[in-house]
ROVEXDO-317291 format. One line per field, with one value per atom (N, C-alpha, C): residue in one letter; residue number from 1; atom name; x, y, z. Coordinates in steps of 0.1 Angstrom, whole numbers, plus 5000, padded with zeros to 4 digits. Atoms other than C-alpha are relative to their C-alpha. Layout:
# residues N
residu = a,...
num = NUM,...
atome = CA,...
u = X,...
v = Y,...
w = Z,...
# end
This chain:
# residues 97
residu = x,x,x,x,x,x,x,x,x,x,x,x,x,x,x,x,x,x,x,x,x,x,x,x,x,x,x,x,x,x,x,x,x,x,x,x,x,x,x,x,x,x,x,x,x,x,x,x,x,x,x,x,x,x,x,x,x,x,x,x,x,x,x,x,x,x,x,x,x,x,x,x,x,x,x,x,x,x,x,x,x,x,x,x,x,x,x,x,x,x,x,x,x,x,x,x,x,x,x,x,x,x,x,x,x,x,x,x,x,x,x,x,x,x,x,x,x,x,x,x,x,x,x,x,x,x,x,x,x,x,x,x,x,x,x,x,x,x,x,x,x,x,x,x,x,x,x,x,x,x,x,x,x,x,x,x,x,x,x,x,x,x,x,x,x,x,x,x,x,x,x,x,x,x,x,x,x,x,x,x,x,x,x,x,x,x,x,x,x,x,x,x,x,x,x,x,x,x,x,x,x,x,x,x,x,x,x,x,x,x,x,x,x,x,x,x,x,x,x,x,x,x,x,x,x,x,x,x,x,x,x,x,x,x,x,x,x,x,x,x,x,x,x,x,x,x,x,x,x,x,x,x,x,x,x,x,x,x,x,x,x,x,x,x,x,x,x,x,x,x,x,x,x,x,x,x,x,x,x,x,x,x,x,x,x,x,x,x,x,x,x
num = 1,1,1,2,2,2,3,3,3,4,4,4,5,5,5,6,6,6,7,7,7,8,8,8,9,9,9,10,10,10,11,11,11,12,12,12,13,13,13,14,14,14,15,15,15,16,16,16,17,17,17,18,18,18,19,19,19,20,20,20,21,21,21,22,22,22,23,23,23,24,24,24,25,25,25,26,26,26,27,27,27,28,28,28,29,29,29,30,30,30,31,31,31,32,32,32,33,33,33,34,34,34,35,35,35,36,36,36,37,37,37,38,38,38,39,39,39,40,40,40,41,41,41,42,42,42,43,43,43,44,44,44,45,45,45,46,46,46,47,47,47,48,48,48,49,49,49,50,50,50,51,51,51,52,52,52,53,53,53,54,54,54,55,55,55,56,56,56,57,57,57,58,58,58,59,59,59,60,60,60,61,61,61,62,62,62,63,63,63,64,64,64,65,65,65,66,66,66,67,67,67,68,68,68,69,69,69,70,70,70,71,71,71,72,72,72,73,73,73,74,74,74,75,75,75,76,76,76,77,77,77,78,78,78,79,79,79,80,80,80,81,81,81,82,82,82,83,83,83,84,84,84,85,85,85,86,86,86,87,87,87,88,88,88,89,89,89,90,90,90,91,91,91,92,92,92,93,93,93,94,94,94,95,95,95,96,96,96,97,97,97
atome = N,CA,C,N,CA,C,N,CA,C,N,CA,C,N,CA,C,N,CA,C,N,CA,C,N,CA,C,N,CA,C,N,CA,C,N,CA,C,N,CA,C,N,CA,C,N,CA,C,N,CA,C,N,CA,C,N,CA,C,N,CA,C,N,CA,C,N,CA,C,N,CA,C,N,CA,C,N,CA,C,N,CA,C,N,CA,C,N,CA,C,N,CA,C,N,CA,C,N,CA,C,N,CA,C,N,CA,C,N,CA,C,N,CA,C,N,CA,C,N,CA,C,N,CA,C,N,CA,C,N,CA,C,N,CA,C,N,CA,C,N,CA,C,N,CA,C,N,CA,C,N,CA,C,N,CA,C,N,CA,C,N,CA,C,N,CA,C,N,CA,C,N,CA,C,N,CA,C,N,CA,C,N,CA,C,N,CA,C,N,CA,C,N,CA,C,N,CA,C,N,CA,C,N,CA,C,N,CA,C,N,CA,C,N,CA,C,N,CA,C,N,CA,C,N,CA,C,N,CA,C,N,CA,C,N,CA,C,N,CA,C,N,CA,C,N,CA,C,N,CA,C,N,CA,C,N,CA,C,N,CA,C,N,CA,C,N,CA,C,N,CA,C,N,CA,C,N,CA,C,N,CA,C,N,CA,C,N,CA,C,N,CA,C,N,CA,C,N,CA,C,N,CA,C,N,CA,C,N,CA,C,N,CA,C,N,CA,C,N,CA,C,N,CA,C,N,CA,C,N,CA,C,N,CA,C,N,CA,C
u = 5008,5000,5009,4993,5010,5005,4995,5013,5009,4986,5042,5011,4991,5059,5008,4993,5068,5002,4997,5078,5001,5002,5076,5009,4989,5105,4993,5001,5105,5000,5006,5093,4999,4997,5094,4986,5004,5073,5009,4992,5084,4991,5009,5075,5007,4993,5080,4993,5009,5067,4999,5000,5053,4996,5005,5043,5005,5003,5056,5002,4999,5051,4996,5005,5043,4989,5015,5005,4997,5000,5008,5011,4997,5017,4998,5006,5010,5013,4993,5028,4995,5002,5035,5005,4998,5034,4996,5001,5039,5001,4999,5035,5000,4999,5046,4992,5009,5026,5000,4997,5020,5007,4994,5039,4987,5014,5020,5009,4996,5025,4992,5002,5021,4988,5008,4992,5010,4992,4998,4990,5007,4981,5009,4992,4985,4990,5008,4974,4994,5008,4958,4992,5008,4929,5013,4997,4943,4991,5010,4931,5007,4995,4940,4995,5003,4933,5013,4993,4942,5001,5001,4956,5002,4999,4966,4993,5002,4958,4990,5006,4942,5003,4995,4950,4986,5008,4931,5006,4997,4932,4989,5008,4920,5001,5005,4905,4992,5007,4903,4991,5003,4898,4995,5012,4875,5008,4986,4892,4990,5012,4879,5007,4988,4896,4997,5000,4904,5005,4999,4904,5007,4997,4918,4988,5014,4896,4992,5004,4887,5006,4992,4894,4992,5005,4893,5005,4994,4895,5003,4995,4915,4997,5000,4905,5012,4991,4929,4999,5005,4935,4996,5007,4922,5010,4990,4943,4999,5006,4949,5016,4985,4978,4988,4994,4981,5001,4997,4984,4999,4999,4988,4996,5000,4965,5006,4991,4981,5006,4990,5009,4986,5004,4993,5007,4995,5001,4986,5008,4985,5005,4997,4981,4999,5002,4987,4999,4998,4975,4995,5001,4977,4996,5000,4966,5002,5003,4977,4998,5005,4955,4984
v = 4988,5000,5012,4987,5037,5003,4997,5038,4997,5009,5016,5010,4995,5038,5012,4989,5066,5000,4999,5068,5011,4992,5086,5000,4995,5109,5008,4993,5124,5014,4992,5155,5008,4994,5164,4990,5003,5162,4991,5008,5134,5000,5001,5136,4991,5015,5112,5005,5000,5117,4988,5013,5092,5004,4992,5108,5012,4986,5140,4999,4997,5154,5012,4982,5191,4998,5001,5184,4999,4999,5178,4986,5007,5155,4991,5004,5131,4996,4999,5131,4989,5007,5108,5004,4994,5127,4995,5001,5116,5008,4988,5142,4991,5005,5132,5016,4999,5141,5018,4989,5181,5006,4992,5189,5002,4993,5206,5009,4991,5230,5011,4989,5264,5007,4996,5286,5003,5001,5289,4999,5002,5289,4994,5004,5271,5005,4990,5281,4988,5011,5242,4998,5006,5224,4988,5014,5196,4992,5013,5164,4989,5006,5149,4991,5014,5116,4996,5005,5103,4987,5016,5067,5000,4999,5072,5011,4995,5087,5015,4993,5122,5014,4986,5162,5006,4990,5188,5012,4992,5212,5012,4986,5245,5008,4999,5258,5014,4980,5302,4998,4997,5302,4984,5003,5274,4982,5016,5240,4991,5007,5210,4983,5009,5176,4986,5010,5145,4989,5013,5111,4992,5008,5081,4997,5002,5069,5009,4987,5104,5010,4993,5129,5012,4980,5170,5002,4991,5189,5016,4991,5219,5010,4996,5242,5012,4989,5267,5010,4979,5307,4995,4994,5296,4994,5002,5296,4989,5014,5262,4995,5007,5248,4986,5013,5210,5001,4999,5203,4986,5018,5162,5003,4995,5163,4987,5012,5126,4997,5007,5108,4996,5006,5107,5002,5000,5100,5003,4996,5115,4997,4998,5111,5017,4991,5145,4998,4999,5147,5013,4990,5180,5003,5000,5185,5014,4988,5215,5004,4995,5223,5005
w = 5000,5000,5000,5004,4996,5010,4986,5033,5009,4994,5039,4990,5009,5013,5000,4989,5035,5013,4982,5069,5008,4991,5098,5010,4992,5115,5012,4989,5146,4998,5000,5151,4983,5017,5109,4994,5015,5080,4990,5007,5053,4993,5008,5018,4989,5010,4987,4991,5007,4955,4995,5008,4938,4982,5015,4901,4998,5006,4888,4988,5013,4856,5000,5005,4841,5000,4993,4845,5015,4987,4879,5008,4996,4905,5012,4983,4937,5009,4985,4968,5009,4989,4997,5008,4988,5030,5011,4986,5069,5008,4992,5097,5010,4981,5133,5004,4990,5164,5000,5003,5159,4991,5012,5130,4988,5011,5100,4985,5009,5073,5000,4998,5078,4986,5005,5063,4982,5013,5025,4986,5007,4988,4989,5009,4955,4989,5015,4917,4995,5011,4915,5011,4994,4929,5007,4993,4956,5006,4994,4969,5008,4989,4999,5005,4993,5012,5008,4990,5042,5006,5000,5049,5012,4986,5084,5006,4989,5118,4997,5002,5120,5002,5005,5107,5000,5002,5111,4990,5021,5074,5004,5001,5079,4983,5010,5047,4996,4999,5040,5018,4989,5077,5011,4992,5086,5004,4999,5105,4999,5002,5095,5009,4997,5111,4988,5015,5084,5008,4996,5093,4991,5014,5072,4996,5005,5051,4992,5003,5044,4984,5015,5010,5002,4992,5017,4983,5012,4984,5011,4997,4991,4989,5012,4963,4998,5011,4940,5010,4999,4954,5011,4981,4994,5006,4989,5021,5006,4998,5034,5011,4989,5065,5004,4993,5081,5016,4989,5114,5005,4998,5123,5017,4988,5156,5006,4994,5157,4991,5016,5131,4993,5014,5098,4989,5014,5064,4990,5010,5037,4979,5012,4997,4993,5002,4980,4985,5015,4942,4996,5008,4922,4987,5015,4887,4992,4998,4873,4985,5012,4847,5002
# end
């Protein structure tokens, strides 16, 4: 599974791609216990699914929390941070078109 495919550091973010190309790309990201990524935008639609534990994704202001199992679109142009309220791993896919 995709989830064995990255690992999980101590107090850091760990990312892996698995796909890129000039259209876009998908990502394999683990966040230990409180780590995140800071407030931030991008010029594509994203789509986040989560195979592990659980992140709370605030989204132009509003927090929402994400379970595995789960898939948060993030859309284009809105403000959007991470925050792992326990170790998870997530799928990140971009398309940028």
């Amino acid at each position: 599974t995709y989830a064995t495919s990255v690992e999980y550091a101590a107090a850091s973010v760990v990312s892996k791609f698995v796909l890129k190309k000039e259209t876009g790309n998908i990502s394999l990201f683990a966040f230990d216990k409180g780590q995140g990524l800071s407030e931030h935008t991008a010029p594509f639609d994203a789509l986040v699914q989560m195979l592990e534990g659980e992140a709370e994704i605030t989204i132009a202001g509003k927090p929402l929390r994400a379970r595995a199992g789960e898939v948060v679109l993030m859309p284009a142009n809105q403000p959007h941070a991470l925050r792992a309220v326990t170790r998870f791993k997530m799928l990140l896919t971009m398309i940028r078109s």
